[in-house]
C-alpha positions as a LaTeX table, in Angstrom:
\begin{tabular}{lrrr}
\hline
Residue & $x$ (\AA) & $y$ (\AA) & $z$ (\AA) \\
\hline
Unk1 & 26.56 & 51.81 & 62.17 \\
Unk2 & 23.12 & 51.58 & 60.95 \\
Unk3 & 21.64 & 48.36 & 58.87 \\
Unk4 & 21.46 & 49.89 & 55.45 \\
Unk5 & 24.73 & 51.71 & 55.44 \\
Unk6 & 26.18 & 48.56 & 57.15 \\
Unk7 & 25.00 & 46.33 & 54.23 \\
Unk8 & 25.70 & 49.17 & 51.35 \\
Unk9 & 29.35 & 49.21 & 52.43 \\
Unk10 & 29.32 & 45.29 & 52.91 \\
Unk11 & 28.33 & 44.45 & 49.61 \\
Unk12 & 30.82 & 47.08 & 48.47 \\
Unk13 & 33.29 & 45.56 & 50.02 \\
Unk14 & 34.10 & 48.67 & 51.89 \\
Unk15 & 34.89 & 48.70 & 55.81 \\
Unk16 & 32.53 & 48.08 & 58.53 \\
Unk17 & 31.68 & 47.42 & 61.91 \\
Unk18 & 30.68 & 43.93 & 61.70 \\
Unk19 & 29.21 & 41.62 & 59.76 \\
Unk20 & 25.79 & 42.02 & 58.47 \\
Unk21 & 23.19 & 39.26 & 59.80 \\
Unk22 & 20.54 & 38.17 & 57.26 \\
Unk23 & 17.28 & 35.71 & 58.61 \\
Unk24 & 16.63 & 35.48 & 54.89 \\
Unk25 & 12.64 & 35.45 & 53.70 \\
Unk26 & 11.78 & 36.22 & 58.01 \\
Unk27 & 11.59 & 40.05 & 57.77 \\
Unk28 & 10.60 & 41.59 & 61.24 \\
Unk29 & 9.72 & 44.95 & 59.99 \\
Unk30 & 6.51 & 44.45 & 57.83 \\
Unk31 & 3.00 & 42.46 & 59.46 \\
Unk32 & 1.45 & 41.57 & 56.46 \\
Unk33 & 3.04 & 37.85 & 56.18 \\
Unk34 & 3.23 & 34.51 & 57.22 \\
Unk35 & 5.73 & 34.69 & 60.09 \\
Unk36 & 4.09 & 38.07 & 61.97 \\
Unk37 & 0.59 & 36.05 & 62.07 \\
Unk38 & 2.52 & 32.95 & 63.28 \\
Unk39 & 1.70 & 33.69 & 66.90 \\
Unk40 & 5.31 & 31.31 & 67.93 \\
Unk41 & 7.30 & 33.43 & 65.94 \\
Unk42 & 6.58 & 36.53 & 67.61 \\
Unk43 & 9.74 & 36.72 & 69.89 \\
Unk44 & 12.40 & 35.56 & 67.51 \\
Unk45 & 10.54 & 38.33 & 64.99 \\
Unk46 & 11.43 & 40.95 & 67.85 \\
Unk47 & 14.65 & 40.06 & 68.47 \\
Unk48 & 15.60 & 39.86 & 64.76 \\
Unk49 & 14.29 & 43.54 & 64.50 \\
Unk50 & 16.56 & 44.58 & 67.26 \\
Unk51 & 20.10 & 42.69 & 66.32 \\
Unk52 & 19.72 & 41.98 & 62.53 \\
Unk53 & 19.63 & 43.75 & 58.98 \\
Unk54 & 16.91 & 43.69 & 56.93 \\
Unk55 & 17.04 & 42.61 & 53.63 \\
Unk56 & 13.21 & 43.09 & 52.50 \\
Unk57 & 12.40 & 40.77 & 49.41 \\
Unk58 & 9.66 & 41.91 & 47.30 \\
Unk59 & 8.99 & 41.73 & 43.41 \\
Unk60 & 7.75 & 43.95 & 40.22 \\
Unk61 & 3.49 & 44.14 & 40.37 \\
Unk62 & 2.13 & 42.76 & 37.50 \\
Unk63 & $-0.37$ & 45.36 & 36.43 \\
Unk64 & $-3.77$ & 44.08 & 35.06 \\
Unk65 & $-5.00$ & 40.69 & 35.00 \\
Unk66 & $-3.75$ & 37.72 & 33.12 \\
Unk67 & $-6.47$ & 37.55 & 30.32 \\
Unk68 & $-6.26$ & 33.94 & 29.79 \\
Unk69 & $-5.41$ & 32.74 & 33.47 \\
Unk70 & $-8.08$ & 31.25 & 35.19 \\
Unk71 & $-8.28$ & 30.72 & 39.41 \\
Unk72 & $-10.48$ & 28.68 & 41.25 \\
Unk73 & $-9.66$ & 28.29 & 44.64 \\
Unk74 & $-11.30$ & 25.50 & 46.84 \\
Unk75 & $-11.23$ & 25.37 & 51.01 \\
Unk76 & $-10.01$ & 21.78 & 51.99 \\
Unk77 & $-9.06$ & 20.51 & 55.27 \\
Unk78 & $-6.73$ & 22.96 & 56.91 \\
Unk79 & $-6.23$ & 24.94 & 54.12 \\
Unk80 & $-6.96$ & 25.98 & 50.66 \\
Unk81 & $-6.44$ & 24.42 & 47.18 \\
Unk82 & $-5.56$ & 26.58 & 44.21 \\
Unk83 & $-6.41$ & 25.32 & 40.77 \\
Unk84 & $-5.08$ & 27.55 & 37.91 \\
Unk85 & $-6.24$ & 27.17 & 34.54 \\
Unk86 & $-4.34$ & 28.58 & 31.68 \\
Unk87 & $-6.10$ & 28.66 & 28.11 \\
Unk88 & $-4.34$ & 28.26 & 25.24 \\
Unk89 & $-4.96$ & 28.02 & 21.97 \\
Unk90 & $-4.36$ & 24.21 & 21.39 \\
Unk91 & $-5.70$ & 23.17 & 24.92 \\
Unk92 & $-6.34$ & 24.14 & 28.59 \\
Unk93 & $-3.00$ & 23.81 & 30.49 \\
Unk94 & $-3.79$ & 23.25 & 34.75 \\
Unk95 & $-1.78$ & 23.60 & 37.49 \\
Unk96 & $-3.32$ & 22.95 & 41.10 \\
Unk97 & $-1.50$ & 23.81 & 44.48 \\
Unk98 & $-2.51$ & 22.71 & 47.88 \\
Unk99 & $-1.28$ & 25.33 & 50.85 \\
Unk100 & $-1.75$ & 24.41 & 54.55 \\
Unk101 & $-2.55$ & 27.06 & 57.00 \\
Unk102 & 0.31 & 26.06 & 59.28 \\
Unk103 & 2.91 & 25.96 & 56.86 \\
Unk104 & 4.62 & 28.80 & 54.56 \\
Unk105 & 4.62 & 27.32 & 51.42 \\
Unk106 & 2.56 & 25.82 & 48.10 \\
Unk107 & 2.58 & 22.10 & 47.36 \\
Unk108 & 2.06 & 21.90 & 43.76 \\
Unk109 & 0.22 & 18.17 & 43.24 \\
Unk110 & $-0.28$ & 18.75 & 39.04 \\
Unk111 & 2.27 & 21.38 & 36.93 \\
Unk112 & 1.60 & 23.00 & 33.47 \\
Unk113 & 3.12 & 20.78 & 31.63 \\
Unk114 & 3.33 & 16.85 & 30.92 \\
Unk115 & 4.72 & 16.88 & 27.77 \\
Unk116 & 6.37 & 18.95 & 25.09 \\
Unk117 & 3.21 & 19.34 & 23.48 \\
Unk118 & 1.70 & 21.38 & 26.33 \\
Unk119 & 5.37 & 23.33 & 26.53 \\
Unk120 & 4.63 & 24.49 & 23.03 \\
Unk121 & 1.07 & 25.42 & 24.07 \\
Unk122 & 2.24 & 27.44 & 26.56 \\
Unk123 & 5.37 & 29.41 & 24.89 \\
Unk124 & 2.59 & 29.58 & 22.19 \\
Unk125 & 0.66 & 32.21 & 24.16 \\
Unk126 & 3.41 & 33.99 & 25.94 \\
Unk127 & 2.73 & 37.32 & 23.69 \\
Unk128 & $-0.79$ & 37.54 & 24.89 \\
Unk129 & 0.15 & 37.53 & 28.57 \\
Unk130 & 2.81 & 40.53 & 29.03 \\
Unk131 & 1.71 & 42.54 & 30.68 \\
Unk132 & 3.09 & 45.18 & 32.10 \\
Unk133 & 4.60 & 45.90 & 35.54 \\
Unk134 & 5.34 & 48.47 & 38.37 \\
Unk135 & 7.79 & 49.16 & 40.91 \\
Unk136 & 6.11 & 52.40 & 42.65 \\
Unk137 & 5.58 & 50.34 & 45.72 \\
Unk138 & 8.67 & 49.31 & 46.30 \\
Unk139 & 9.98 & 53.02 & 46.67 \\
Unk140 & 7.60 & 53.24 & 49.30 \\
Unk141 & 8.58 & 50.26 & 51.34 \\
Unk142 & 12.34 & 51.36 & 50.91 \\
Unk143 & 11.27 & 54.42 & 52.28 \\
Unk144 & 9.58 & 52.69 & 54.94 \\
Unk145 & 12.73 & 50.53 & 56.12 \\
Unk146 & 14.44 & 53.73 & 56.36 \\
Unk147 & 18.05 & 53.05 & 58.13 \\
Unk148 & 16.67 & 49.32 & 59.13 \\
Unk149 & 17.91 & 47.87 & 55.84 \\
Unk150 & 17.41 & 47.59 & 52.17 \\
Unk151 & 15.35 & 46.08 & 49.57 \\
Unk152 & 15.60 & 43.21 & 47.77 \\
Unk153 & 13.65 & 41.98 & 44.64 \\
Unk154 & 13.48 & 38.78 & 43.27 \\
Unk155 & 12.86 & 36.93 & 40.10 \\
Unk156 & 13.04 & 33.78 & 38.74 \\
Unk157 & 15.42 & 32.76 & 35.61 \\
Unk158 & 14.11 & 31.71 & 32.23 \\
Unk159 & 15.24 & 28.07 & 33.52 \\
Unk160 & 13.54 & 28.53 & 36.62 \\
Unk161 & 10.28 & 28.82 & 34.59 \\
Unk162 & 10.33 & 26.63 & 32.95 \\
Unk163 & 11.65 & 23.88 & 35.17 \\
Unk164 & 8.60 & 24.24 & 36.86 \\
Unk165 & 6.20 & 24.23 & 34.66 \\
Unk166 & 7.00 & 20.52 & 34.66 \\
Unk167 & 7.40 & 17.53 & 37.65 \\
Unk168 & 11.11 & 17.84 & 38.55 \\
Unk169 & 12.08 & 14.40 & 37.05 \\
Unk170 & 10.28 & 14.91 & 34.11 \\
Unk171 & 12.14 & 18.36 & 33.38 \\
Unk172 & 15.17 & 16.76 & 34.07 \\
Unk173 & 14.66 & 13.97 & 31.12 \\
Unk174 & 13.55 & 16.29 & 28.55 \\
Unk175 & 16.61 & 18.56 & 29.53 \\
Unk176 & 19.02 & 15.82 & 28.44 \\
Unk177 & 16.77 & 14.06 & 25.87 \\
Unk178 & 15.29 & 17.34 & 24.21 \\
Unk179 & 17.91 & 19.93 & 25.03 \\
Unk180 & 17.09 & 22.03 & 22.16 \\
Unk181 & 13.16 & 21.91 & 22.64 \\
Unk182 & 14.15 & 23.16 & 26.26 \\
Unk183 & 16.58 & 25.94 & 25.00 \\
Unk184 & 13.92 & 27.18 & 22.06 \\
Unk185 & 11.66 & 27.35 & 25.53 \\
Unk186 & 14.11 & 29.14 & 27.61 \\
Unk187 & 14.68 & 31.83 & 24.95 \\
Unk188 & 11.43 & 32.17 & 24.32 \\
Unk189 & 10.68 & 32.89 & 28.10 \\
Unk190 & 13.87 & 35.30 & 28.19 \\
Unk191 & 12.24 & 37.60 & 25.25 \\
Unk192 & 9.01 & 37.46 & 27.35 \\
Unk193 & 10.63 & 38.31 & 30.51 \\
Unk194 & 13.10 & 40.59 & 29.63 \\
Unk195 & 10.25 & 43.35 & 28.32 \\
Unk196 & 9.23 & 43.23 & 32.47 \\
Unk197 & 12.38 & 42.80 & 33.63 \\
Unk198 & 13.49 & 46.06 & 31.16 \\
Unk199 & 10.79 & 47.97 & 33.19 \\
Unk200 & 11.59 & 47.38 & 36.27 \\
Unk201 & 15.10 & 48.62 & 35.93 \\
Unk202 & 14.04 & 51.64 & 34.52 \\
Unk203 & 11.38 & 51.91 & 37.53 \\
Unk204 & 14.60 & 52.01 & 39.58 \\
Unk205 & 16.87 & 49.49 & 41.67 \\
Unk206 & 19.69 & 52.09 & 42.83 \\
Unk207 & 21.38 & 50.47 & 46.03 \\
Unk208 & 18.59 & 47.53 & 45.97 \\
Unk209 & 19.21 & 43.47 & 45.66 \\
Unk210 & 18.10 & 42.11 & 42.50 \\
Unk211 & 18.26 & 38.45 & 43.28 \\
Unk212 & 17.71 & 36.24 & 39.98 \\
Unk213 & 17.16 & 32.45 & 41.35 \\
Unk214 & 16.92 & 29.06 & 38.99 \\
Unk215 & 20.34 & 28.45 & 37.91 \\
Unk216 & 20.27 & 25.75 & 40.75 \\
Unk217 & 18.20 & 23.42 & 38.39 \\
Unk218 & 21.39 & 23.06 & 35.91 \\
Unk219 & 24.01 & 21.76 & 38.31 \\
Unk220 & 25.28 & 19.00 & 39.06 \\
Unk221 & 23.88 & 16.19 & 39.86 \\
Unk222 & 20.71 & 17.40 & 38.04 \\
Unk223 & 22.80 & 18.21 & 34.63 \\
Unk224 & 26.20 & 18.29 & 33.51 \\
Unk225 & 27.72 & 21.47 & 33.58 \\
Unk226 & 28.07 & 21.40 & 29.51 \\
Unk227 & 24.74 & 22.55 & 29.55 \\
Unk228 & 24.80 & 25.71 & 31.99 \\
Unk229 & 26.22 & 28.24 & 29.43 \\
Unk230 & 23.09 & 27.94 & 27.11 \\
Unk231 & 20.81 & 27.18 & 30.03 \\
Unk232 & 21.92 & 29.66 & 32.53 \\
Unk233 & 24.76 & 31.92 & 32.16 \\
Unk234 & 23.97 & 33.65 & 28.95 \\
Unk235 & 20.37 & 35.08 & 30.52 \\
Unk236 & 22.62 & 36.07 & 33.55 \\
Unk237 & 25.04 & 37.82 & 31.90 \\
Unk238 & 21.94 & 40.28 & 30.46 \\
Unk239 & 20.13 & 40.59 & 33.77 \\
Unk240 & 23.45 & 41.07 & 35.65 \\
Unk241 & 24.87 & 43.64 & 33.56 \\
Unk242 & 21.71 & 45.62 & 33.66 \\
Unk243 & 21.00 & 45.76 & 36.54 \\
Unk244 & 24.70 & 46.67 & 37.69 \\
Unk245 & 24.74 & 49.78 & 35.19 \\
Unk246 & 21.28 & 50.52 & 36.91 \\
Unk247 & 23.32 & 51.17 & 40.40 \\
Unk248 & 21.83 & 47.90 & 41.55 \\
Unk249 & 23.82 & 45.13 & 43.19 \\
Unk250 & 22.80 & 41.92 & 41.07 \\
Unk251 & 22.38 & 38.61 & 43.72 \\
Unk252 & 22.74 & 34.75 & 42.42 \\
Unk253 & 21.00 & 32.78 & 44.47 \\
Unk254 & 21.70 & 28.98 & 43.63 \\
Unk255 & 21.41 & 26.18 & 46.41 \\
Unk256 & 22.94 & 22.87 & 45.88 \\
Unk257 & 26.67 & 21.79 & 44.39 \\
Unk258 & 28.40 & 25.25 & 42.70 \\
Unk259 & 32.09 & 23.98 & 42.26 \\
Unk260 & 31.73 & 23.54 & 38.73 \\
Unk261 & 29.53 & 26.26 & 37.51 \\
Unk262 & 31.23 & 29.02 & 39.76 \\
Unk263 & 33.72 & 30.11 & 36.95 \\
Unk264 & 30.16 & 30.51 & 34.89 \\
Unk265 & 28.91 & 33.20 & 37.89 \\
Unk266 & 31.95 & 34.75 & 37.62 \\
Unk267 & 31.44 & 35.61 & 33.66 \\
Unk268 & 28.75 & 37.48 & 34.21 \\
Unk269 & 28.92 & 41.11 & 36.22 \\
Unk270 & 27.10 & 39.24 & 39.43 \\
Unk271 & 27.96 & 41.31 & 42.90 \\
Unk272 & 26.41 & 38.86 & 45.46 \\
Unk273 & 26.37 & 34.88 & 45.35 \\
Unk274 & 24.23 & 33.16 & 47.98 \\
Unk275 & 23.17 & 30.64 & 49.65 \\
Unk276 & 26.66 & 28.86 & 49.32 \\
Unk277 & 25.50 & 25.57 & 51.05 \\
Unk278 & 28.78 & 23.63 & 52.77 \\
Unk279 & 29.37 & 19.99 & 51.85 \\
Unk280 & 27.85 & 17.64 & 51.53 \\
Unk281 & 24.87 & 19.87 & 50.44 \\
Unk282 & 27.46 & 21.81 & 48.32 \\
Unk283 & 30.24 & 20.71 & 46.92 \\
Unk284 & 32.47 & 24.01 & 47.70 \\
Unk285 & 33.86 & 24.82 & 50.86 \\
Unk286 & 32.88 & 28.88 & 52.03 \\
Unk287 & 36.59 & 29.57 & 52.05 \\
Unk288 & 37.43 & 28.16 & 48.71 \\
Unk289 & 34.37 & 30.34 & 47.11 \\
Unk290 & 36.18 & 33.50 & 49.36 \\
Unk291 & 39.65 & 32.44 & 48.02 \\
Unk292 & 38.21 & 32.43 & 44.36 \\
Unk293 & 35.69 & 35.87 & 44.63 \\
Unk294 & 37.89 & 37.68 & 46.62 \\
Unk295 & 36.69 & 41.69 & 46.81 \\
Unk296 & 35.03 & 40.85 & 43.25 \\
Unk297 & 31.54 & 39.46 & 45.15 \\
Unk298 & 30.21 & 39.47 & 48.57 \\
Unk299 & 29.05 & 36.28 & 49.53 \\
Unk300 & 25.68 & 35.51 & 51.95 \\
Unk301 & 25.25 & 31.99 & 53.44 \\
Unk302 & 26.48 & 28.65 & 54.73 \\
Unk303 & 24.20 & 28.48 & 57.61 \\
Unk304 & 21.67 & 25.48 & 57.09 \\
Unk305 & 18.25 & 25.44 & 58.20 \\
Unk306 & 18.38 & 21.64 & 59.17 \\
Unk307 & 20.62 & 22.74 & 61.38 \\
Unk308 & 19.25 & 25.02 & 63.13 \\
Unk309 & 16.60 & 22.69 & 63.57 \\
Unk310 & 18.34 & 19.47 & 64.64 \\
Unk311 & 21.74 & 20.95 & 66.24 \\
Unk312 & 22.32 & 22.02 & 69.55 \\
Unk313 & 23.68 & 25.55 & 70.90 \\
Unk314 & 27.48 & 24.45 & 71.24 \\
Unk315 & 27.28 & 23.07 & 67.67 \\
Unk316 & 25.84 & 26.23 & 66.34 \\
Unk317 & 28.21 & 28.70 & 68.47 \\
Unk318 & 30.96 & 26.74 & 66.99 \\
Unk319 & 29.43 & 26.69 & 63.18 \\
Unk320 & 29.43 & 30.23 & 63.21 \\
Unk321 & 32.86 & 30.90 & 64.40 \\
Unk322 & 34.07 & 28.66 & 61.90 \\
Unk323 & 32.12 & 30.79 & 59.13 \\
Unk324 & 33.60 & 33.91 & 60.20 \\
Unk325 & 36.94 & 32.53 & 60.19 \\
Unk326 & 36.57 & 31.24 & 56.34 \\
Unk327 & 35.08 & 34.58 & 55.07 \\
Unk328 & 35.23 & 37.19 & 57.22 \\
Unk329 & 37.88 & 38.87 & 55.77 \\
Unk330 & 38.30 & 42.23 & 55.55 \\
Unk331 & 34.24 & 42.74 & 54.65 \\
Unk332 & 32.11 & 41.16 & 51.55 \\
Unk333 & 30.22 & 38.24 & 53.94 \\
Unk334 & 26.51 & 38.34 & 55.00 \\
Unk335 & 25.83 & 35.51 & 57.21 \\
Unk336 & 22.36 & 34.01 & 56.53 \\
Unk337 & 20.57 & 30.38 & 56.84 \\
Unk338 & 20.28 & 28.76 & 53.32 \\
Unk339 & 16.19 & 28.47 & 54.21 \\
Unk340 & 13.57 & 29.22 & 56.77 \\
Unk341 & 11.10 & 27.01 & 58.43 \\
Unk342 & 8.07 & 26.96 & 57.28 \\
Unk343 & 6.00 & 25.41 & 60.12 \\
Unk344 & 3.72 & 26.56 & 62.39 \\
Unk345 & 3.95 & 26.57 & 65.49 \\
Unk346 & 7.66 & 27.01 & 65.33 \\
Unk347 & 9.66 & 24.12 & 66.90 \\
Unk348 & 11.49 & 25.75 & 70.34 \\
Unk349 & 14.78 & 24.46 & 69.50 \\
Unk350 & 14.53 & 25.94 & 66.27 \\
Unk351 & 13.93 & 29.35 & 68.39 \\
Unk352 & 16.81 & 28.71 & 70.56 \\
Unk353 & 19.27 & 28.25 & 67.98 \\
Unk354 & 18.33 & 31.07 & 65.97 \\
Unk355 & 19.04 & 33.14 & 69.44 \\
Unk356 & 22.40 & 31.21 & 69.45 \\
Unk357 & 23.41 & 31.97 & 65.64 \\
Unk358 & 22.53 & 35.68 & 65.85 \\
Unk359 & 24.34 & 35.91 & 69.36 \\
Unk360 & 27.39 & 34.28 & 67.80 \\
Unk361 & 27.05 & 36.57 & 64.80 \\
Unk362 & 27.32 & 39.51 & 66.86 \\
Unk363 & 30.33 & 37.69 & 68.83 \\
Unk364 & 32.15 & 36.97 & 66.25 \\
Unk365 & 31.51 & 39.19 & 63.35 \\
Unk366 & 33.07 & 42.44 & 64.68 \\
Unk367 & 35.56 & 44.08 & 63.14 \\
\hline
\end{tabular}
């Protein structure tokens, strides 16, 4: 059975001949990213193409240029610092990121916002920078995976956006102290986003991933789970249902403790929940989320990166035998780490596990 039919059926909940493998953002069929220039990843990237399915991520292209974003980008040592300067009409907002050349993500040192005053600056100007978007390229990369796999594009949630246009702990006070500034903020970002969002669907998603990720930010023990209905679930419902009429599967992605927001999830027309961390990173076991879902979601996870990183082969031959014996089932599970690494050069016993999940994948995951 080929990838993409493998994972079509999977997510379907139909039969198949094993269970999909996912190496989550590490894609091994496109050399335009971090982990094909990594020169240590170059084996593992091989040997994913050969015994994994791909499940491309990619986003909508903004097209045109944000009129009032400005970018000034500054070489420092080992690297390159990015500071973005967004003018409003009350004042300049500025956000500055530092990004090392042997490591695959952005540090962000200053955010948007300090205080609600800049929040209102910035939800001020939100008309002025819609802009438009297109999806034309992502036909042609589908096209391009062919039988390998499927597409996948990804968003952030009206939370999401807004959570980090602040420091973490000072999102998290205004979010209990100012829960109605931070709601007037999250609408306001929804009827922003949702004239993209609208665009993209009607660009096409038939048989792709639309993965919406942020709800994480409104569990517990960040906020009570009073708050996720307003916060979270009524922007998933919209995006959800959409995108499900649109003959797209719609993916939650939401890291951290899930027990008491899953009923939430399962209000809104969601067909794929990941990355389902175990205890005590999650609060859920991956059998308990099965026994809940059932055939009504297919499920991708509950393989963490750390380890991967810090476990040995017999520990990670055994993890995985354990996962396929929780959710398994019948079909409906994608195994998948809950991260990747980010550093470069890639740690060998990082390498060697990764060789010892996929292995076990293949072991065990038959049907």
């Amino acid at each position: 059975m080929k990838s993409r039919e493998r994972l079509l059926k999977c997510i379907k909940h139909k039969p198949i001949d094993r269970v999909p493998i996912s190496t989550y953002e590490m894609v091994p069929h496109f050399k335009d990213d971090f982990y094909h220039k990594a020169p240590s990843y170059a084996n593992m990237m091989q040997f994913f193409k050969e015994n994994t399915d791909c499940v491309y991520s990619t986003a909508a292209k903004t097209i045109g240029e944000n009129p009032l974003l400005e970018v000034i980008r500054e070489p420092i040592k080992g690297g390159i610092l990015t500071k973005s300067i967004l003018h409003t009409r009350q004042k300049d907002l500025i956000k500055i990121q530092k990004r090392y050349d042997n490591q695959n993500t952005n540090w962000t040192i200053k955010h948007f916002c300090e205080d609600l005053t800049d929040l209102h600056a910035y939800i001020d100007v939100l008309p002025d920078i819609t802009l438009p978007v297109s999806t034309k390229h992502v036909h042609k990369l589908e096209k391009t995976i062919g039988d390998d796999g499927i597409i996948m594009l990804s968003m952030a949630d009206p939370l999401c956006i807004i959570a980090d246009s602040f420091e973490f702990g000072q999102f998290m006070i205004y979010a209990m102290t100012e829960t109605k500034e931070i709601l007037k903020a999250t609408d306001a970002i929804f009827e922003h986003q949702k004239i993209q969002f609208d665009q993209t669907i009607k660009g096409g998603v038939r048989d792709m991933m639309v993965r919406i990720y942020g709800p994480e930010y409104a569990t517990p023990p960040y906020l009570p789970p009073r708050l996720f209905p307003e916060l979270a679930t009524n922007y998933l419902k919209y995006y959800c249902s959409e995108i499900k009429q649109a003959g797209g599967f719609p993916r939650i992605h939401c890291h951290g403790k899930i027990k008491e927001v899953l009923p939430e999830f399962l209000k809104t027309d969601m067909m794929i929940l990941e990355p389902i961390e175990p205890p005590p990173d999650g609060n859920i076991s991956l059998k308990d989320v099965k026994n809940i879902c059932k055939d009504k979601v297919c499920l991708m996870g509950n393989i963490e990166l750390k380890d991967l990183e810090n476990q040995n082969k017999e520990y990670i031959n055994n993890l995985v035998k354990n996962i396929m014996e929780d959710a398994k089932g019948e079909s409906g599970f994608i195994i998948m780490p809950t991260a990747s690494p980010i550093n470069e050069p890639l740690d060998k016993k990082t390498e060697e596990n990764y060789y010892e999940f996929i292995n076990a994948s293949l072991k065990y995951g038959k049907y």
